[in-house]
C-alpha positions, 0 to 999 in steps of 0.5 A: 735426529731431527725429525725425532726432535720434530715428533717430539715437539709436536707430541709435548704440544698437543699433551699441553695444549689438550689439558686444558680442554680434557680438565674443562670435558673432567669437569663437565661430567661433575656438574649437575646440568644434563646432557640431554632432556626431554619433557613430556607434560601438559600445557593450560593457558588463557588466550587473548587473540585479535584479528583485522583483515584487510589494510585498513578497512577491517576492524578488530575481531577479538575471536574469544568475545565476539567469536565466543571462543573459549579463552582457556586451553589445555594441550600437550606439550613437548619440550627437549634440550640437548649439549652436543659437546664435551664441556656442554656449554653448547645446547640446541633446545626445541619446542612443540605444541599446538592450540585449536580453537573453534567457536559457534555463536550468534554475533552481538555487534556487527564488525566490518572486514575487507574481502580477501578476493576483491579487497571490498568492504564487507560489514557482518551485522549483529544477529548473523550465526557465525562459525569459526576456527583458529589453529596455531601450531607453535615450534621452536628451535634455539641455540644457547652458548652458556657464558658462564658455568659452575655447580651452581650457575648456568647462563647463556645467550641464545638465538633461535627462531619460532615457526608459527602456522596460523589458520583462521576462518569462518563461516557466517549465514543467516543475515548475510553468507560470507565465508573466510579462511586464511593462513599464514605461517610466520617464522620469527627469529629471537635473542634471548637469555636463559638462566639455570639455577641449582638449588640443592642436588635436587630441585632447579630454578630455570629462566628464560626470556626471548624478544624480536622485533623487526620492521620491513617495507610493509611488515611489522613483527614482534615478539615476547616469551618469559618463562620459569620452572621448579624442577624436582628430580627426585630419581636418576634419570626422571624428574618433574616440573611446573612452569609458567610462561608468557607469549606475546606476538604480533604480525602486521603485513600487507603483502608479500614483504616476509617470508612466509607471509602473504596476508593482508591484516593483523593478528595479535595474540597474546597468552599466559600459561602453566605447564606440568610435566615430566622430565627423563634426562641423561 
């Protein structure tokens, strides 16, 4: 007798106590926030990028003035998110794309660098052909809990990381022959907000803005993202976007203080961008 008393209350807790989580899953699959997305699209930006080697000694070098790089860049892009749970509250987003840029000119003013070898001073005068090159792959990856959910609404907090590999390098001949090359990849954790707004059943108003900012022994790093998009979707699983976004990172270093980074300088880039795409959703 008693232990079918036993199984009794055992069965009448889990029934009420899983109401709660099967009315909240029920009204989940009502709303209009997917479950997972792709989006498949281009990326046009203007890019504003400075770089000093050395520390201390070097001066500034903006790549697309002295350099001759071209400031505008169109790249694909990619960008996906997923709500791995029943209620959707929980959602892991990923982005990728990469920006490469090369220039070939004949510098107008000279600009002075500390050797990365000898950490000598070396002065590259005007006049010297200069052949350069600056890659910047940029990744990343967030978690989102959304605090607050309806038909309508859908904001969270999020905590994620950007993982940027950056090459640079030149080749200088002429007046002087001196050849640069260095990379760094630099992980950068961010907090950020992000809001989803359904306008009609159709289109959507999505926001986000990311930040960090951290200072360690001989490493400093910041970094800024704000972006937002009009979404329409016009057919049940494919839609399409326009976005503009805003990035702004800078890393100062001057040894091995960082994960990642064993570099001696300042890179500082900046870009703002318009993104067009294709959404596919389930």
């Amino acid at each position: 007798m008693k232990r079918k008393t036993g199984v009794f209350i055992f069965t009448f807790l889990v029934v009420l106590f899983s109401q709660p989580v099967l009315a909240e899953e029920k009204k989940a699959d009502n709303l209009p926030w997917e479950k997972f997305s792709l989006h498949l699209g281009a990326f046009i930006s203007n890019i504003s990028s400075d770089l000093r080697f050395g520390s201390g000694i070097g001066v500034d070098v903006n790549v697309e003035d002295l350099l001759g790089m071209d400031a505008d860049t169109s790249v694909f892009r990619i960008d996906g998110a997923w709500r791995f749970t029943r209620n959707r509250r929980h959602r892991l987003d990923f982005s990728w794309y990469a920006l490469r840029r090369d220039g070939n000119t004949q510098i107008g003013q000279d600009f002075t660098i500390e050797d990365p070898e000898d950490g000598s001073e070396v002065t590259i005068p005007a006049g010297t052909q200069v052949n350069s090159h600056f890659n910047l792959d940029i990744y990343k990856i967030a978690y989102s809990y959304s605090f607050f959910q309806d038909n309508r609404f859908d904001l969270a907090l999020s905590l994620g990381v950007f993982v940027m590999p950056i090459e640079f390098g030149f080749n200088a001949t002429g007046l002087v022959t001196e050849r640069v090359d260095e990379s760094i990849t630099a992980p950068l954790p961010v907090v950020g907000f992000r809001g989803d707004f359904a306008l009609t059943p159709k289109w959507f108003l999505r926001m986000g803005t990311e930040i960090f900012y951290l200072e360690i022994e001989q490493f400093k790093g910041s970094i800024y993202n704000g972006k937002a998009a009009v979404e329409y979707k016009p057919w049940k699983h494919v839609g399409f976007g326009l976005g503009v976004e805003t990035f702004r990172v800078n890393i100062e270093a001057n040894g091995e203080d960082y994960p990642g980074i064993d570099f001696k300088g300042e890179v500082e880039f900046n870009y703002i961008g318009a993104q067009l795409y294709t959404k596919i959703f389930f």
